[in-house]
N, C-alpha and C positions, 0 to 999 in steps of 0.2 A: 504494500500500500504506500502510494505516495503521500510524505509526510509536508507536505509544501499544498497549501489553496492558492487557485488563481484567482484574482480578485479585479473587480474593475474600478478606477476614483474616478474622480469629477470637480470640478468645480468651476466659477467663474470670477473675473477680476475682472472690475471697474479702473486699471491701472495702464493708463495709455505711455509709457515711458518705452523708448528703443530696448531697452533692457530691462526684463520685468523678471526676477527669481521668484518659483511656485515652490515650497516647499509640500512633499503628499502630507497627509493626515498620518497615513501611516507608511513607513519607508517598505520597499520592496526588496525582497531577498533578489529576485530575477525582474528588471524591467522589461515589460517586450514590446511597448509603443507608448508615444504618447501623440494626441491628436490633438490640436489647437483649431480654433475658429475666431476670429475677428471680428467685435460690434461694430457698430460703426452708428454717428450722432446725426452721419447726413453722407449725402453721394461720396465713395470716395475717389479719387482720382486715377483711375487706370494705373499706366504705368509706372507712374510716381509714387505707386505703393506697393506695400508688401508685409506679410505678415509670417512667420514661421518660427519651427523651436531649433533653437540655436546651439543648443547641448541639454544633455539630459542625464542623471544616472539614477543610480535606487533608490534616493532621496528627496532630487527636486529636478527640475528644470528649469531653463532659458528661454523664456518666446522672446523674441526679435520682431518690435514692427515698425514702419515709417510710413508716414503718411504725407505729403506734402502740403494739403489742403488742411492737414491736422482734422481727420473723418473718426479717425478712431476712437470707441468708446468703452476699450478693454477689450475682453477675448474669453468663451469658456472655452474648455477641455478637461479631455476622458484619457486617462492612463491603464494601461492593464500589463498586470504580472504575476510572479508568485509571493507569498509573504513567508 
């Protein structure tokens, strides 16, 4: 029997900064994704944005976003691993 559950987190953040640290609730023994999605306060500007996670390990991660119109309004995301 495998002594490890996989588990999935969540959450969302109101924190529109280039470099935003998510710490999980509870750290993961095995991270195996995490997925980011970008609010946004109003249109944002095509090319002149972007939004993604920038590193990550069993702990926390990095989302990375830029916006040039400044659209951004934080970001949720779902991480899944084992604990």
């Amino acid at each position: 029997m495998d002594s490890y559950r996989s588990i999935a987190q969540w959450g969302s953040s109101d924190v529109a900064n280039r470099d935003t640290t998510v710490t999980f609730p509870v750290a993961f023994s095995i991270l195996y994704s995490v997925v980011g999605a970008p609010k946004s306060s109003s249109n944002l500007n095509g090319s002149n944005s972007n939004f993604g996670i920038k590193s990550q390990n069993n702990r926390s991660f990095i989302a990375n976003m830029y916006d040039n119109g400044n659209g951004y309004a934080g970001f949720n995301w779902c991480a899944f691993g084992k604990v």
